[in-house]
N, C-alpha and C positions, 0 to 999 in steps of 0.2 A: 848802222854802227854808231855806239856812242862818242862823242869828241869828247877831247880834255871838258871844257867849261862846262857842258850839263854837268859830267863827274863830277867834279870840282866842287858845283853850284850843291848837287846833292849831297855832297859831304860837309857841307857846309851847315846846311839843314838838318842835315840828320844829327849831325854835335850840339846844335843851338835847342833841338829838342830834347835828344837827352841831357843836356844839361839844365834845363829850364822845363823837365818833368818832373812834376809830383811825385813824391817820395809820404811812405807812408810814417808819420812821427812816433806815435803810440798804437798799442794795441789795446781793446778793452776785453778785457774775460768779466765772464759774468760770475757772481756769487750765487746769488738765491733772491728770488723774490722776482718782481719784473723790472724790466732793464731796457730803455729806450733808447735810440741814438739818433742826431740829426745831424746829416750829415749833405747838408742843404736841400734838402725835401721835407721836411718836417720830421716830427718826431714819429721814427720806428721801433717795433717792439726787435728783440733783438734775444737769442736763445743761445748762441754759442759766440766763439772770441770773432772779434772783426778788428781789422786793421780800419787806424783812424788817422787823419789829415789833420791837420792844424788848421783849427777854426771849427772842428769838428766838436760834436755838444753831448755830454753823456748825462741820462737822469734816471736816478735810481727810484724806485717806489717805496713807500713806507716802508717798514724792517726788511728791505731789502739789501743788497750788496755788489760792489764789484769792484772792480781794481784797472785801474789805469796802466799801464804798463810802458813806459818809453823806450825808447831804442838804446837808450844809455844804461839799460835795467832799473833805471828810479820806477818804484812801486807807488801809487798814490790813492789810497780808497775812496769811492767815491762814497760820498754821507746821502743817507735815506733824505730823499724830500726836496737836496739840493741839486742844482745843474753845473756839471765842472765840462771847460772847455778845454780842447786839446790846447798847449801853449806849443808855441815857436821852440822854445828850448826847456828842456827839462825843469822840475821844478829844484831838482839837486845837485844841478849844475852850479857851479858858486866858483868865482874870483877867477884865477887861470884858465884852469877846464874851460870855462865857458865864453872867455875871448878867446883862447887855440881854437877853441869850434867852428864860432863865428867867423874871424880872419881866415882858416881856411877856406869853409867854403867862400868867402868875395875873394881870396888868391886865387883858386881852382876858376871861379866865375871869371875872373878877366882873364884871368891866362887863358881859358878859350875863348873866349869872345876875339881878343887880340889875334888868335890864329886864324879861326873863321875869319876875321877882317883882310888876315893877310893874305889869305887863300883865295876871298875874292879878289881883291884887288889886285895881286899875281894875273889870277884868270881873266878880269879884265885886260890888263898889258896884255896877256899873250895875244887875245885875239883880236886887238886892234895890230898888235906887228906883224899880225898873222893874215891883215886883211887885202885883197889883192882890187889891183886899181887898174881899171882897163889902161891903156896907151892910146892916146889919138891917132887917129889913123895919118 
């Protein structure tokens, strides 16, 4: 049977990773022509839309085409012959929008992290008042 502190411990972990999982920023569709992606293994060819990662690398081929697509719906082509990177934040994100973005997720980020903390260190207390201590005989 499981006790509080394993529980505890793995809900701990399990928040710290979904929060601190990769989330997918952009999507790229492809136009016409050929259409490459690195998405830290080198440059792959690429035939239908993929979800892409910030840091993530798109390169279009001569009169080729295709379109970057963010999670905010900004649209950005990508130009024949160039390499465009996925960015952190939108490229049409500008002034408010784009600090309310930022600031929440670091509010959403500490206000879990703060509970994970509190969780453990609860869990800690408990099982030291929890822990039994022989009697001399």
């Amino acid at each position: 049977m499981m006790g509080k502190r394993p529980f505890r411990l793995a809900l701990c972990v399990g928040c710290a990773v979904l929060v601190g999982s990769p989330s997918w920023a952009a999507t790229i569709e492809p136009g016409q022509g050929a259409l490459s992606v690195n998405q830290g293994q080198g440059f792959q060819p690429i035939n239908s839309r993929v979800d892409a990662n910030v840091g993530d690398s798109v390169m279009v081929g001569p009169g080729g085409t295709a379109t970057v697509v963010y999670d905010d719906g900004c649209k950005v082509d990508v130009q024949p012959g160039a390499v465009a990177t996925i960015a952190p934040l939108s490229p049409c994100a500008s002034g408010s929008n784009a600090e309310d973005f930022n600031w929440g997720a670091v509010i959403m980020g500490v206000a879990v992290i703060g509970v994970t903390t509190a969780a453990v260190v609860a869990a800690t207390q408990s099982s030291k008042n929890n822990t039994i201590t022989p009697s001399s005989p």
